[in-house]
N, C-alpha and C positions, 0 to 999 in steps of 0.2 A: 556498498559501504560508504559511508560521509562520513568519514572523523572529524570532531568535534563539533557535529549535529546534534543538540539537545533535542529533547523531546516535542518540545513547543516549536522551534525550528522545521523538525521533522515534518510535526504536522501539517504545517503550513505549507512547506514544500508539496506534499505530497495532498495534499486540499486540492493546490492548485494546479498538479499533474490531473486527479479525477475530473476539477471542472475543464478545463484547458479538451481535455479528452469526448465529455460531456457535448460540448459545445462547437465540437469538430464534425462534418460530414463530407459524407463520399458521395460522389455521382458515380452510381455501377447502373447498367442497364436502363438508362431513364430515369432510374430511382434513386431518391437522393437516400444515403443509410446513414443513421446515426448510431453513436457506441457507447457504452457506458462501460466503467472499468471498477471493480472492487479492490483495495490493494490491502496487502498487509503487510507490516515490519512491526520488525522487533529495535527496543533500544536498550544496550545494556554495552559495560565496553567489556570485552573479552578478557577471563582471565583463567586461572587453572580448571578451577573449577567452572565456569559458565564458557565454556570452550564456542566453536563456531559450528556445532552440530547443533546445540542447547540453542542459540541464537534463530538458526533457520527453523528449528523446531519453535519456537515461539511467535516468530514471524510466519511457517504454515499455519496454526491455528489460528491465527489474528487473519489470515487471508478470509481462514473458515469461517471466524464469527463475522464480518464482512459481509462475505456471500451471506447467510443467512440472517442476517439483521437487516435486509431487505436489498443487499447490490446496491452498486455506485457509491459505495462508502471508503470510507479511509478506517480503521483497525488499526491500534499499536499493541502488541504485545511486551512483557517483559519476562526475566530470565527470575 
């Protein structure tokens, strides 16, 4: 959760969570390994009705369209 993270905010945070990630490698075994990471949120602020089930439930699917919008992407959902 980020209170009073706007959307355009968000993104850019979390842009540069995926590259930051992207651009990171491990030395395992001789081999160096790199990672790519899909993320998804949701942005909406909590209220009676768009409770904090509704939120994670928008933020999973936004993971989902992520993954298959080809991985290594950033996704926002809303409520």
């Amino acid at each position: 959760m980020l209170p009073g993270c706007d959307e355009n905010n968000l993104r850019t945070l979390l842009e540069r969570l995926r590259a930051r990630v992207a651009n990171t490698s491990v030395a395992y075994n001789g081999q160096m390994i790199s990672f790519m990471v899909s993320i998804g949120a949701s942005v909406a602020i909590p209220t009676e009705e768009t409770g904090a089930e509704m939120l994670l439930r928008a933020a999973d699917l936004a993971l989902y369209r992520a993954k298959s919008g080809g991985r290594n992407r950033v996704d926002l959902g809303s409520v």
